[in-house]
Structure formats: structure tokens, C-alpha cells
MARRO-930178 format. One record per residue: residue number from 1; residue in one letter; chain; x, y, z of N, C-alpha, C in turn. Coordinates in steps of 0.1 Angstrom, whole numbers, plus 5000, padded with zeros to 4 digits. Each point is the difference from the previous one (the first is absolute). Example, Ala and Ser with C-alpha at 12.3 -4.5 7.8 and 13.67 -1.06 7.14 Angstrom:
residues 2
[1 'a' 'A' [5132 4943 5078] [4991 5012 5000] [5009 5012 5000]]
[2 's' 'A' [4996 5011 4993] [5009 5011 5000] [4992 5011 5008]]
END
This chain:
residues 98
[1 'x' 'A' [5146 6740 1790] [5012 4993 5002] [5011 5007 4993]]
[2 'x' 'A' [5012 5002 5007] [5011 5005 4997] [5006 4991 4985]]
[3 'x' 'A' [5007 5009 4991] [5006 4992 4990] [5016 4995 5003]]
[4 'x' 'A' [5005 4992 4999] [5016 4995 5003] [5007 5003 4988]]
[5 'x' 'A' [5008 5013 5002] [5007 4999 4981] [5016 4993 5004]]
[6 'x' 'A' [4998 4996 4990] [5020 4995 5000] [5012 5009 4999]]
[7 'x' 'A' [5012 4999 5004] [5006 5004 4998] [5004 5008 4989]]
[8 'x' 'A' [4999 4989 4985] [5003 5008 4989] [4989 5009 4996]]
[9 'x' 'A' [4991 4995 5003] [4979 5014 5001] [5011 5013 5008]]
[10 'x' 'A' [5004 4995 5011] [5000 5016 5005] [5015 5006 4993]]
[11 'x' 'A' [5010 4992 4996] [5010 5008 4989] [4999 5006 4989]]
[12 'x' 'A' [4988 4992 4998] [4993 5007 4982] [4995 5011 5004]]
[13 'x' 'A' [4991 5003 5010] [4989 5013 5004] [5014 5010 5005]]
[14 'x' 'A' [5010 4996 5007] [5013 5012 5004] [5004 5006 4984]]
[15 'x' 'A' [5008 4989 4993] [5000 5005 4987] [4994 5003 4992]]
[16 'x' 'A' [4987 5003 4998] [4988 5008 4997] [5001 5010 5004]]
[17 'x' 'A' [4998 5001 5015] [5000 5015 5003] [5015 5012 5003]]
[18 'x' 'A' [5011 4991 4999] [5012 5008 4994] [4995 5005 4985]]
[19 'x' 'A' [5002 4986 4990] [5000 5006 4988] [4986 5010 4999]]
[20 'x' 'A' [4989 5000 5008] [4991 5010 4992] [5006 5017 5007]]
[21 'x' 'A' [5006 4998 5017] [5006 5016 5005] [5011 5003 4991]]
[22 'x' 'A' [5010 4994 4994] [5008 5002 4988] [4996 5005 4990]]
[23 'x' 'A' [4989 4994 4992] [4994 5007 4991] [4994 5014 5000]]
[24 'x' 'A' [4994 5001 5016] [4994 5014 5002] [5012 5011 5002]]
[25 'x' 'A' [5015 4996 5003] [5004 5005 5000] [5011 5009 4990]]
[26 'x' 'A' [4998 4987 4989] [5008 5002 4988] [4984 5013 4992]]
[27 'x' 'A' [4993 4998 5007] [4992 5007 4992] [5000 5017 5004]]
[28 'x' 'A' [4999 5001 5012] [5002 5010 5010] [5009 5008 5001]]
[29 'x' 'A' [5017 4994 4997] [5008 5005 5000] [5003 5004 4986]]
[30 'x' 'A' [4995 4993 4991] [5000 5005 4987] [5014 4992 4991]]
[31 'x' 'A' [5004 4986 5007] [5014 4993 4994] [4997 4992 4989]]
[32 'x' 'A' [5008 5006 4992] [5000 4996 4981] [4999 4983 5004]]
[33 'x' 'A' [4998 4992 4990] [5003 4991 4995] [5016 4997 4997]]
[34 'x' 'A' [5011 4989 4996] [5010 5000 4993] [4997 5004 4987]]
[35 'x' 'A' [4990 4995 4993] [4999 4997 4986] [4997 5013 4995]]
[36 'x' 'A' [5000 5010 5008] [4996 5009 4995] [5018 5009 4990]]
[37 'x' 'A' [5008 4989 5003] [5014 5004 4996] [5000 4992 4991]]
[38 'x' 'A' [5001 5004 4982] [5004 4993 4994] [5010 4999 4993]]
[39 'x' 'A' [5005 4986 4999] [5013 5002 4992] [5017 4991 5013]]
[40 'x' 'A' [4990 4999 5008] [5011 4995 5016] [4997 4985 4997]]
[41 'x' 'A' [5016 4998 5009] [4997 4988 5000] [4996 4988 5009]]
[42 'x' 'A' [5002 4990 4999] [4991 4995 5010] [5006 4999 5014]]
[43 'x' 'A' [5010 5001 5004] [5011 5001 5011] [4991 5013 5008]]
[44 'x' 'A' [5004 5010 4993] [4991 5015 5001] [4991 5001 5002]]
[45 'x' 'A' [4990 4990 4996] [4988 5006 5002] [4996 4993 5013]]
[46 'x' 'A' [5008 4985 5003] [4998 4993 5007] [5000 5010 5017]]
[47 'x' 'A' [5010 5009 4997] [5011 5008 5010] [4990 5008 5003]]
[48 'x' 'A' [4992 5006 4991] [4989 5015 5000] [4988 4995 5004]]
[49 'x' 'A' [4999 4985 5003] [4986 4993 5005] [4999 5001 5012]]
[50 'x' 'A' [5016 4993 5004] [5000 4998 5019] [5002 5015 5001]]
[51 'x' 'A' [5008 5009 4995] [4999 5018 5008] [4987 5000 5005]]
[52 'x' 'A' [4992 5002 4987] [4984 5003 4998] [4994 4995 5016]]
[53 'x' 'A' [5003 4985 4996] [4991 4993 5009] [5005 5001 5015]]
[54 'x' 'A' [5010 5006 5003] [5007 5006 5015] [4994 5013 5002]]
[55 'x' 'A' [5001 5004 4989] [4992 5020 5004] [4985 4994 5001]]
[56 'x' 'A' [4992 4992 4992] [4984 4999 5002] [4998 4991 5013]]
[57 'x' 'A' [5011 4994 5008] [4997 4994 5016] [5004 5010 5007]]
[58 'x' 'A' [5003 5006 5001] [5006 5014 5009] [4988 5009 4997]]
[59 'x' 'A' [4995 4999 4989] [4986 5012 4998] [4993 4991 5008]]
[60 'x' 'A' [4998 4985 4999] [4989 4993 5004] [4997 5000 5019]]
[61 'x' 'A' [5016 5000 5004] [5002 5003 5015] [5003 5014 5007]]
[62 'x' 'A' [5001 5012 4994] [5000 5008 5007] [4994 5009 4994]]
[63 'x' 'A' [4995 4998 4984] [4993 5012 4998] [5002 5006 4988]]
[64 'x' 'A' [4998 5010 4992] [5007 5006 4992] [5007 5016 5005]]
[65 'x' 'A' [5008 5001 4998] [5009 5013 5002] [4997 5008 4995]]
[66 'x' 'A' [5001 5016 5006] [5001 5008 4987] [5015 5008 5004]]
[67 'x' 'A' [4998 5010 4995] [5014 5008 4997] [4997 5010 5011]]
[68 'x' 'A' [5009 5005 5009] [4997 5017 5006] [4999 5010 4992]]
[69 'x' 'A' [4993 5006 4999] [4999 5015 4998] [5014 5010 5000]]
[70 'x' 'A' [5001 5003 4988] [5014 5011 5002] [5003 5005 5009]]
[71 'x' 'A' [4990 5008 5004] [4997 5010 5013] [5006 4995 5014]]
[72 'x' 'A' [4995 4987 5000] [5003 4995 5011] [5014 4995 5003]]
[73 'x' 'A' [5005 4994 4988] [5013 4995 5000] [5009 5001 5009]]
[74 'x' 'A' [5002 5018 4997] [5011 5001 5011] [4998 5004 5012]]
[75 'x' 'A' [4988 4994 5006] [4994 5003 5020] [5014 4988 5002]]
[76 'x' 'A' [5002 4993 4993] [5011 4990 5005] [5016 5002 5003]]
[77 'x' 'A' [5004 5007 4993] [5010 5012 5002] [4998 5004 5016]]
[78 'x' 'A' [4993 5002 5000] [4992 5014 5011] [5011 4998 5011]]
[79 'x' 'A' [5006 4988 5006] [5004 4998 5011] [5019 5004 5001]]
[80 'x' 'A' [5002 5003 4988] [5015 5004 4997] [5000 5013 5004]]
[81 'x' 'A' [4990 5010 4998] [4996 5014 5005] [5005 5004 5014]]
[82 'x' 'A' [5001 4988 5006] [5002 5003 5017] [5017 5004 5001]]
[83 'x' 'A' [5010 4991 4989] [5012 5001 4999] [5009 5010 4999]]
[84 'x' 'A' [5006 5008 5013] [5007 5010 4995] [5008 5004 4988]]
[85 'x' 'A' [4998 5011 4995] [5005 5000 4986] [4999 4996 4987]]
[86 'x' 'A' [4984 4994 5001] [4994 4989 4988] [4993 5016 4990]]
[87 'x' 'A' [4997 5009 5007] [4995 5011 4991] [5008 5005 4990]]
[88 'x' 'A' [5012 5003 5009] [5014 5005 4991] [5002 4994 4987]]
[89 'x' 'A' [5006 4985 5002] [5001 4992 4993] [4989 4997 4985]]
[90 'x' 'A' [4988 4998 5005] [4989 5001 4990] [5004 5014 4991]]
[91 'x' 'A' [5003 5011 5009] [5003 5011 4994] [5011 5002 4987]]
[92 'x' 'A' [5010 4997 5007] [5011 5000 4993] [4998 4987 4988]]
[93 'x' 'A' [4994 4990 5000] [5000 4992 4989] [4991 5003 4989]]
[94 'x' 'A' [4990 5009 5000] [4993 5009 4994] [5005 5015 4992]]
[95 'x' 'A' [5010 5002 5002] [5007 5008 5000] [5010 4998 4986]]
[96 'x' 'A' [5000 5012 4990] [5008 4993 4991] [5014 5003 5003]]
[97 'x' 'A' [5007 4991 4997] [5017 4999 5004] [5009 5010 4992]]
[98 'x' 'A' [5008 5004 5007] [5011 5016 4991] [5011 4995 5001]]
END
């Protein structure tokens, strides 16, 4: 026989399993604590909880980030290349000034 849970049963189990993919995320992404700032005050620290807790739901929903590779950086540029006279230019601002 099936169990009938209530409304508030199944709110508690949602906020359960937010608060525990939050946690994996604060853990994952590696996000301090506030308290790890001492000496702030409580306005501040209040302010460095919700950041926190906005960057650890964005880990929690899309993932953690990383950084590009230097190397790669500038494939993104790459499309200015097509612009006549973008070589010049590069050139001449490379160039020291007389």
C-alpha cells in the first residue's frame, strides 16, 4: 500500500534535498564560510552570507566553473582577424611611440 505524505512531508523532503545539494556545493566549489572574517560586522557579515549563499546555488544549479586556460583565451579574439586592417593596428599599438 502506497504511503499519502502531506503537503508539509513533501516541503520538508524539497528543503532537505536543496539544503543537502547546497552543501555539496559549498563543499565542491570550495566557498568559505562568513566567519571565517574576523573582526566584521554584523551588517557585513550578514551581506557575505547571502553572496556566499547565491555563488553556492549557482554551484548547486549549474555546476562548478573553472577558468580557461591562457592559451585558449584569445581563440575568442580570433573573429576580429577577418577585419581589414586589424593586423596593422595590433601592429602599430605594439610598437613603441617616437
Amino acid at each position: 500500500m502506497m504511503r499519502v505524505t502531506s503537503s508539509d512531508e513533501r516541503r520538508a523532503e524539497s528543503w532537505t534535498a536543496i539544503r543537502t545539494a547546497l552543501q555539496a556545493a559549498i563543499q565542491a566549489a570550495g566557498i568559505p564560510s562568513p566567519d571565517i572574517w574576523a573582526g566584521i560586522s554584523t551588517d557585513e557579515r550578514a551581506y557575505r552570507k547571502r553572496v556566499l549563499d547565491d555563488i553556492a546555488r549557482r554551484v548547486a544549479e549549474e555546476g562548478v566553473h573553472t577558468a580557461v586556460p591562457g592559451d585558449d583565451r584569445g581563440r575568442q579574439f580570433m573573429p576580429f582577424a577577418a577585419l581589414k586592417g586589424y593586423d596593422d593596428i595590433v601592429r602599430d599599438s605594439q610598437e613603441p611611440m617616437r
